[in-house]
SETORGU-655922 format. One record per atom (N, C-alpha, C): residue number from 1; residue in one letter; atom name; x, y, z. Coordinates in Angstrom, 2 decimals, decimal comma, padded with zeros to 5 digits. Layout:
<rec NUM; A; CA; <X; Y; Z>>
...
***
This chain:
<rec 1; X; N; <013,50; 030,56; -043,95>>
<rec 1; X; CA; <013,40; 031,54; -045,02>>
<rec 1; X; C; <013,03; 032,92; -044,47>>
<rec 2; X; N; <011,87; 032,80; -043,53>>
<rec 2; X; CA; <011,64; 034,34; -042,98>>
<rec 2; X; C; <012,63; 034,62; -042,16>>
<rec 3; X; N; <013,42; 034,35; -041,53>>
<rec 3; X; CA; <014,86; 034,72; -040,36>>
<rec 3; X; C; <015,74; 035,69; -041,86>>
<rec 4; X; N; <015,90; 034,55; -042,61>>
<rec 4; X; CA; <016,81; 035,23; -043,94>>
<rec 4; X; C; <016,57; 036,23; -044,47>>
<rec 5; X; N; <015,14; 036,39; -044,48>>
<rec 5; X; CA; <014,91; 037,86; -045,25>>
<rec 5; X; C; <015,02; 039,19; -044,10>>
<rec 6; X; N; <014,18; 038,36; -042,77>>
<rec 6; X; CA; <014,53; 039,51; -041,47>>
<rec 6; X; C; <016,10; 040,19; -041,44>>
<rec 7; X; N; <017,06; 039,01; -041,95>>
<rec 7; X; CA; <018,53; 039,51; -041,72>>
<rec 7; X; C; <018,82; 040,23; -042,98>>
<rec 8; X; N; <018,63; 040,29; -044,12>>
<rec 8; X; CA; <018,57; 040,44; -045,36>>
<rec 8; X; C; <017,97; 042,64; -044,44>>
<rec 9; X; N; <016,87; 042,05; -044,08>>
<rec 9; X; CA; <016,20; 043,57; -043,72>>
<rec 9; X; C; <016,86; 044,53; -042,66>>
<rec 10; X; N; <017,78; 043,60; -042,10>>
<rec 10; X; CA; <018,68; 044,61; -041,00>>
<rec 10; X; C; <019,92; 045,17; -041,31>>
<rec 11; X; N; <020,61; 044,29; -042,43>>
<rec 11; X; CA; <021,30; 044,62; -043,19>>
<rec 11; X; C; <021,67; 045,71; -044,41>>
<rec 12; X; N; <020,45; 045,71; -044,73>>
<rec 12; X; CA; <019,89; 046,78; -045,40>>
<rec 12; X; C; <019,83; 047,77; -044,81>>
<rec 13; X; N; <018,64; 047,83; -044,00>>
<rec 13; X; CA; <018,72; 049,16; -042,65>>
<rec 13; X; C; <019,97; 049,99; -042,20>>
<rec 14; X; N; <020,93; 048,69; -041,43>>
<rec 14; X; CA; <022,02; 049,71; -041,31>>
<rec 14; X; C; <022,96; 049,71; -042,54>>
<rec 15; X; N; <022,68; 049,36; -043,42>>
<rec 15; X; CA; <023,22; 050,48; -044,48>>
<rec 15; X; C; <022,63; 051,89; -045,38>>
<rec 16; X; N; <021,39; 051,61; -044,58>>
<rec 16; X; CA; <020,90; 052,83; -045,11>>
<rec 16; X; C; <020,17; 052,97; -046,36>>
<rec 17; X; N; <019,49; 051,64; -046,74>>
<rec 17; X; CA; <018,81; 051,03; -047,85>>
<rec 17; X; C; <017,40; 050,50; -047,03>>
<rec 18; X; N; <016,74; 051,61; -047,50>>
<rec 18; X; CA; <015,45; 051,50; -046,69>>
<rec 18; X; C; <014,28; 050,65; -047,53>>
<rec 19; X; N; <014,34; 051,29; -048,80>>
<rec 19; X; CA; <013,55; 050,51; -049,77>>
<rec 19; X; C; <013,75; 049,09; -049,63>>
<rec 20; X; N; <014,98; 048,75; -050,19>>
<rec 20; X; CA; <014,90; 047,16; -049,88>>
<rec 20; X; C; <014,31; 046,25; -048,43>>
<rec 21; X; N; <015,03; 047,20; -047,76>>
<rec 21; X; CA; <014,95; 046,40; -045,99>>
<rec 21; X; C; <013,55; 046,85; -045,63>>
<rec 22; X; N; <012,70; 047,11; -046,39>>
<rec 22; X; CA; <010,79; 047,46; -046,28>>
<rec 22; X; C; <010,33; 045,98; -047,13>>
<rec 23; X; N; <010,80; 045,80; -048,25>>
<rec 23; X; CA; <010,65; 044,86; -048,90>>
<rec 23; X; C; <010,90; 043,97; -048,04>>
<rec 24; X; N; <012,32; 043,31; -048,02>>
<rec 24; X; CA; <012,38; 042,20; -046,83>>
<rec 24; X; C; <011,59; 041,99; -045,83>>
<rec 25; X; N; <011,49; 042,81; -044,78>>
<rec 25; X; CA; <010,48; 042,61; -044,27>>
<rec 25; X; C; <008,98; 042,36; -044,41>>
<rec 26; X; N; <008,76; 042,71; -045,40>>
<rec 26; X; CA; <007,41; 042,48; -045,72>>
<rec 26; X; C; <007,38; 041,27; -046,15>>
<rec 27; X; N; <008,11; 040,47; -046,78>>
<rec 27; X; CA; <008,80; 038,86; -047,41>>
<rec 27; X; C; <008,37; 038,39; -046,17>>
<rec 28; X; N; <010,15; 038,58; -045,05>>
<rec 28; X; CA; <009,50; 037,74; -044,00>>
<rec 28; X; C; <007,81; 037,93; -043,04>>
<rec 29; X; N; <007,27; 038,76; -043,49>>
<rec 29; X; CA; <005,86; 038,70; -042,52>>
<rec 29; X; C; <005,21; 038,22; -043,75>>
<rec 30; X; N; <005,69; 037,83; -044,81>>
<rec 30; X; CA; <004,12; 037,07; -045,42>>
<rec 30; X; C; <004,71; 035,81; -045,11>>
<rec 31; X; N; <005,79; 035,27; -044,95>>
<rec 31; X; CA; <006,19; 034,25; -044,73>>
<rec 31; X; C; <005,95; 033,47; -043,78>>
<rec 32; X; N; <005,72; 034,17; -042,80>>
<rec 32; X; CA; <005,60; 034,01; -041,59>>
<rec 32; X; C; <004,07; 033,90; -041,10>>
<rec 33; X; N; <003,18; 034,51; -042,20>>
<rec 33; X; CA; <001,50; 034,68; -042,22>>
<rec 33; X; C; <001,07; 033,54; -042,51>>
<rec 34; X; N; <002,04; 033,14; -043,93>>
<rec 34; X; CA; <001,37; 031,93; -044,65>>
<rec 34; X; C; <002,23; 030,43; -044,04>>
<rec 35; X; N; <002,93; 030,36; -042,79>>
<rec 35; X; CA; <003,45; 029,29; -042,07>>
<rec 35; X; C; <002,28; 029,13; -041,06>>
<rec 36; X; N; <001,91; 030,34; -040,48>>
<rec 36; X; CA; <000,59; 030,34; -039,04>>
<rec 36; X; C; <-000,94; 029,88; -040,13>>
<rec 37; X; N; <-000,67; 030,07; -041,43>>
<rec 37; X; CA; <-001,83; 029,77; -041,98>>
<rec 37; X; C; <-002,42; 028,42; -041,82>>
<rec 38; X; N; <-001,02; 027,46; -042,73>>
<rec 38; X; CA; <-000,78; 026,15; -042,50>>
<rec 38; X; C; <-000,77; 025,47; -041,27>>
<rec 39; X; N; <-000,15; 026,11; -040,13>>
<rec 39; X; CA; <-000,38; 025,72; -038,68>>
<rec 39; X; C; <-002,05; 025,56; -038,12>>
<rec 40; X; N; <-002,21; 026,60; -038,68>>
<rec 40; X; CA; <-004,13; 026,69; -038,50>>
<rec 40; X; C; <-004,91; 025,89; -038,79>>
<rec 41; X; N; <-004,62; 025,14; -040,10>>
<rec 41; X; CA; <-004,82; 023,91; -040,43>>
<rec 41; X; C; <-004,36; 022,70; -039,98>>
<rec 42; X; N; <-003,69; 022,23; -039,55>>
<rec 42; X; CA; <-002,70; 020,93; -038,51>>
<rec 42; X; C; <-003,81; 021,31; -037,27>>
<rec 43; X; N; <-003,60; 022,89; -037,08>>
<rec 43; X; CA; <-004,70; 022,49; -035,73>>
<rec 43; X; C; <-006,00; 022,28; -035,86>>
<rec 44; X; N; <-006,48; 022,34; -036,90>>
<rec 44; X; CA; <-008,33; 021,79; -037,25>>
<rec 44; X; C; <-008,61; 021,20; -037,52>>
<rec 45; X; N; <-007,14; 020,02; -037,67>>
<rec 45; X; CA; <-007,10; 018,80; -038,47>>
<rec 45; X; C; <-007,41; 018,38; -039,74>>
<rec 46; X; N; <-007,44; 019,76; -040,68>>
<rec 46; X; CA; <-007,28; 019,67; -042,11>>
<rec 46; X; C; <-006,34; 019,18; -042,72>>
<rec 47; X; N; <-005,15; 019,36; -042,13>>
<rec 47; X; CA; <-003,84; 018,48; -042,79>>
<rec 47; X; C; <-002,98; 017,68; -041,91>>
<rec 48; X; N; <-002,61; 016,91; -042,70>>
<rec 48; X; CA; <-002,00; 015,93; -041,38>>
<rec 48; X; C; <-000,67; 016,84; -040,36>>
<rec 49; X; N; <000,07; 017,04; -039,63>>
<rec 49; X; CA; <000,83; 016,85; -039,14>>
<rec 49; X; C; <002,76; 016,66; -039,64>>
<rec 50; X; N; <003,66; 017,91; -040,13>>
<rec 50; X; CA; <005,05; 017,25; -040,78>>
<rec 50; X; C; <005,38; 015,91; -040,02>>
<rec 51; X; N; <006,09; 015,33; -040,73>>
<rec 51; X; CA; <006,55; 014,09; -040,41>>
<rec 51; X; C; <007,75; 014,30; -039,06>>
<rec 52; X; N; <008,19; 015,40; -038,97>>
<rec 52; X; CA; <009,35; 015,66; -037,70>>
<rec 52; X; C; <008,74; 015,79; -036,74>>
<rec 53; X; N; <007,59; 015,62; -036,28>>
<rec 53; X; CA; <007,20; 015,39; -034,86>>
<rec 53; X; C; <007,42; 014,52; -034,06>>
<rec 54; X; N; <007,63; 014,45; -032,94>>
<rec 54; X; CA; <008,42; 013,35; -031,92>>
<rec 54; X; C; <006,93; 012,42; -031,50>>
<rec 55; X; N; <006,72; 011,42; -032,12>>
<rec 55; X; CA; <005,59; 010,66; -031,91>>
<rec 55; X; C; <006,05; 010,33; -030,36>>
<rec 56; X; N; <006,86; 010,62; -029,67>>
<rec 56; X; CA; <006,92; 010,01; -027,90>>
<rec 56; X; C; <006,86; 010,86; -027,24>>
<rec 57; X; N; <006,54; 012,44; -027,82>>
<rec 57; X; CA; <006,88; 013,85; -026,87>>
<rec 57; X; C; <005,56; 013,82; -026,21>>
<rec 58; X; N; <005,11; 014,61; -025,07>>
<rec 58; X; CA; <004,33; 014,70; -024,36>>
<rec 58; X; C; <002,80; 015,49; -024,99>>
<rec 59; X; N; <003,22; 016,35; -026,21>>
<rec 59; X; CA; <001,94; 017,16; -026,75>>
<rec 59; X; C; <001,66; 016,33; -028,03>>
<rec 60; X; N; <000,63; 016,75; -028,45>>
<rec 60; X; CA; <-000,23; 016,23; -029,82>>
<rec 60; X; C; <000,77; 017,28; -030,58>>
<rec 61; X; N; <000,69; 016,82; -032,51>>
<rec 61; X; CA; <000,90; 017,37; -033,08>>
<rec 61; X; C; <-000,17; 018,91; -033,16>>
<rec 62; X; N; <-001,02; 019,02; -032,58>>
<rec 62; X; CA; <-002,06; 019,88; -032,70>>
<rec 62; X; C; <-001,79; 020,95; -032,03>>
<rec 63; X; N; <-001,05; 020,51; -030,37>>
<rec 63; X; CA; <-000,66; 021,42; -029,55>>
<rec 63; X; C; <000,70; 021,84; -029,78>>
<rec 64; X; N; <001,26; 020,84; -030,40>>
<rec 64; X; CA; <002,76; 021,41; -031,15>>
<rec 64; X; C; <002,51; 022,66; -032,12>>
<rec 65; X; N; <001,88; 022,26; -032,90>>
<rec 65; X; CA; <001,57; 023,41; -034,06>>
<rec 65; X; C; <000,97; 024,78; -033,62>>
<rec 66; X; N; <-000,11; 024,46; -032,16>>
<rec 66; X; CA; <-000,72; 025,69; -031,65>>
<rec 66; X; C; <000,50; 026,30; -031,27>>
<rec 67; X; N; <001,09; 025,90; -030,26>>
<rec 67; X; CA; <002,63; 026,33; -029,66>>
<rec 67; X; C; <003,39; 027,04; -030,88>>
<rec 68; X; N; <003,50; 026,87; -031,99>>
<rec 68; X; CA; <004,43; 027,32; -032,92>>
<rec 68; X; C; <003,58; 028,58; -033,61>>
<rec 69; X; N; <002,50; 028,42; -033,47>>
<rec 69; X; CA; <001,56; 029,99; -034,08>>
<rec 69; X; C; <001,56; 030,37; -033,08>>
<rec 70; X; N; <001,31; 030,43; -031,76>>
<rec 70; X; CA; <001,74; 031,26; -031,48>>
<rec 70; X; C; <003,22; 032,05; -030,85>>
<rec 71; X; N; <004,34; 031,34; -031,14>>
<rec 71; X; CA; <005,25; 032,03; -031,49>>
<rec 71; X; C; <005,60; 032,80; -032,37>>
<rec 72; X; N; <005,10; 032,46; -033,60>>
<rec 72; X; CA; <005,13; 032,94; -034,60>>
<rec 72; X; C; <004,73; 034,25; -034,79>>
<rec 73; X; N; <003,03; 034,08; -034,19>>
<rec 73; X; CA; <002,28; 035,58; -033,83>>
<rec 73; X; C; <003,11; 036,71; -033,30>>
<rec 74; X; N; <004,13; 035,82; -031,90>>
<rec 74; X; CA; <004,63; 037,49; -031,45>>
<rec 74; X; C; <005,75; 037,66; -032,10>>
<rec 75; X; N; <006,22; 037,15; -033,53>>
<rec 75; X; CA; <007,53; 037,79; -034,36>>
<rec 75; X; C; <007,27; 039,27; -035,05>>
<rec 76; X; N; <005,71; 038,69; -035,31>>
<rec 76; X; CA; <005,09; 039,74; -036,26>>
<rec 76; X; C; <005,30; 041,27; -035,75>>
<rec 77; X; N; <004,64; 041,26; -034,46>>
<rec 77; X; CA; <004,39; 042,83; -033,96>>
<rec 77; X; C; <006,40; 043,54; -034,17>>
<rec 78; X; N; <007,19; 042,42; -033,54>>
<rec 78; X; CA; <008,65; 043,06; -033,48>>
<rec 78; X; C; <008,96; 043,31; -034,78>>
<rec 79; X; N; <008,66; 042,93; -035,96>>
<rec 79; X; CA; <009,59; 043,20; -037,05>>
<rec 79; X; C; <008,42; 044,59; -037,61>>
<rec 80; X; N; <007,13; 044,51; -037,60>>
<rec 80; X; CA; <006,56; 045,89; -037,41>>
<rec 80; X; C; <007,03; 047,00; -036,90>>
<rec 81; X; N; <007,58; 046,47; -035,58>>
<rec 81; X; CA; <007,87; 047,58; -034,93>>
<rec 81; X; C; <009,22; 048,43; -034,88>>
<rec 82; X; N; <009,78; 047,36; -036,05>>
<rec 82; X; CA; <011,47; 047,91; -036,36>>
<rec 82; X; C; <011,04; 048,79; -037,54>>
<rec 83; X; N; <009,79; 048,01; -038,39>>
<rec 83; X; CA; <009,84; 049,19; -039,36>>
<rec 83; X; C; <009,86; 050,27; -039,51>>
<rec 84; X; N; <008,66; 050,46; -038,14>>
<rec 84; X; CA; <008,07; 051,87; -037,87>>
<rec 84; X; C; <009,24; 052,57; -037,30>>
<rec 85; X; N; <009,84; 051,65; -036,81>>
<rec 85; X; CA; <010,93; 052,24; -035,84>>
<rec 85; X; C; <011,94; 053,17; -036,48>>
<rec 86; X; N; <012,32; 052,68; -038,15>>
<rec 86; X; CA; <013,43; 053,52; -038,99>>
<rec 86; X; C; <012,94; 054,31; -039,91>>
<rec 87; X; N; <011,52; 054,05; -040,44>>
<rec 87; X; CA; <011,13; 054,90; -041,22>>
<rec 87; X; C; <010,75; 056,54; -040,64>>
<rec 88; X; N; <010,51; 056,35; -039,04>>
<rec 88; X; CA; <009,94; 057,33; -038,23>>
<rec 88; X; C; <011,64; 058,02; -038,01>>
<rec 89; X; N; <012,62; 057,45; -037,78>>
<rec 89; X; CA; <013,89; 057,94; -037,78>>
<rec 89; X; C; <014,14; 058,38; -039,57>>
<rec 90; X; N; <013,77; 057,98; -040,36>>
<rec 90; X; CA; <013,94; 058,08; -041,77>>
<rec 90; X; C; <013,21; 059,79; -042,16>>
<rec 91; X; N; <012,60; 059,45; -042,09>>
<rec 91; X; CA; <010,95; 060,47; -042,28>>
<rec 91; X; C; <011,39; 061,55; -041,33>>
<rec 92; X; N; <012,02; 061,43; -039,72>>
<rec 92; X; CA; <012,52; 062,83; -039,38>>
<rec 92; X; C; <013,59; 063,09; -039,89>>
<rec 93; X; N; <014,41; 062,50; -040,54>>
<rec 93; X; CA; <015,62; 063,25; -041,14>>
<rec 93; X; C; <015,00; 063,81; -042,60>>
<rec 94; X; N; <014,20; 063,68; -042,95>>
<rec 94; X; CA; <013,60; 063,85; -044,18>>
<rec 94; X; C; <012,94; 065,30; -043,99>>
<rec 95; X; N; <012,55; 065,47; -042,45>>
<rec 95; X; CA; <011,44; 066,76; -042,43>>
<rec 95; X; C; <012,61; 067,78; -041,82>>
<rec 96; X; N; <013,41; 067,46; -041,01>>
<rec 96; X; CA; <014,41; 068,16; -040,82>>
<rec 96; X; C; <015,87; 068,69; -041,93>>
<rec 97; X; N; <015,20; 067,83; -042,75>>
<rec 97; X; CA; <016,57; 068,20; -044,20>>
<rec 97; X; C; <015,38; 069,37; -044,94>>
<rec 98; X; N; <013,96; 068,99; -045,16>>
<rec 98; X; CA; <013,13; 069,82; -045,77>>
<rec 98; X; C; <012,94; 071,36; -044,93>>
<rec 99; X; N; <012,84; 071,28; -043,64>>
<rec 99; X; CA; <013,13; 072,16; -042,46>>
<rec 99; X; C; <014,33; 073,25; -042,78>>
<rec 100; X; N; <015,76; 072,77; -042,61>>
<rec 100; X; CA; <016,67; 073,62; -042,93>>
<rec 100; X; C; <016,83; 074,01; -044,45>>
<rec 101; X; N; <016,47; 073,21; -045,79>>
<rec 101; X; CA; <016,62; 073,52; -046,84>>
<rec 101; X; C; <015,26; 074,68; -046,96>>
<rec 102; X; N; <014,40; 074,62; -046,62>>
<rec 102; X; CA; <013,23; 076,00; -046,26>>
<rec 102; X; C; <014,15; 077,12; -045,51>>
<rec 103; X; N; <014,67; 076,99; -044,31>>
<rec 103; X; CA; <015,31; 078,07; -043,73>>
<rec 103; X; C; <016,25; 078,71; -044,43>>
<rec 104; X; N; <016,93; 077,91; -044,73>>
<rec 104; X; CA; <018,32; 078,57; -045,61>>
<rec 104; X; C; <017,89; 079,00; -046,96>>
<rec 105; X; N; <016,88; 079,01; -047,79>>
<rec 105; X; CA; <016,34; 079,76; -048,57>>
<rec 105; X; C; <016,22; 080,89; -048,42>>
<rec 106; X; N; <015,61; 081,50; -047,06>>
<rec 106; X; CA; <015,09; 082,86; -046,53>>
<rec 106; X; C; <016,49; 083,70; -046,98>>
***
């Protein structure tokens, strides 16, 4: 579900639909908050463990789940950093349209 909204948010972007593709993203990072939440729990042994774990693989469900927060963790900073990344491209076309519409007044 959070991949879907990430693509949902790039899609948007390069079309030039910023509002929405802020929204999306923000979808997928709560999505993605409240999956490491639940992981947090599997690892403190508050909840059991999904049933798709390979009961013959070499890690505990505990270290499975640690392994997956923190993957999870480093999605976060990148889809942050796309935000900042277009709104800061957004926001200078914004000060540079306010820029020449000031000049060409004079």
């Amino acid at each position: 579900m959070a991949e879907t909204r990430y693509q949902l948010g790039l899609a948007c972007t390069f079309d030039k639909r910023y509002d929405p593709a802020v929204a999306h993203y923000r979808v997928a990072i709560a999505i993605i908050e409240a999956k490491i939440k639940q992981l947090s729990r599997v690892v403190a042994g508050e909840i059991p463990p999904s049933s798709d774990v390979d009961p013959h693989g070499f890690d505990t469900p505990q270290q499975l789940a640690k392994k997956e927060m923190d993957e999870l963790a480093e999605i976060i900073p990148d889809i942050l950093a796309k935000v900042l990344s277009f709104l800061c491209f957004y926001c200078g076309h914004i000060f540079v349209s306010i820029a020449l519409e000031k000049s060409l007044c004079f």
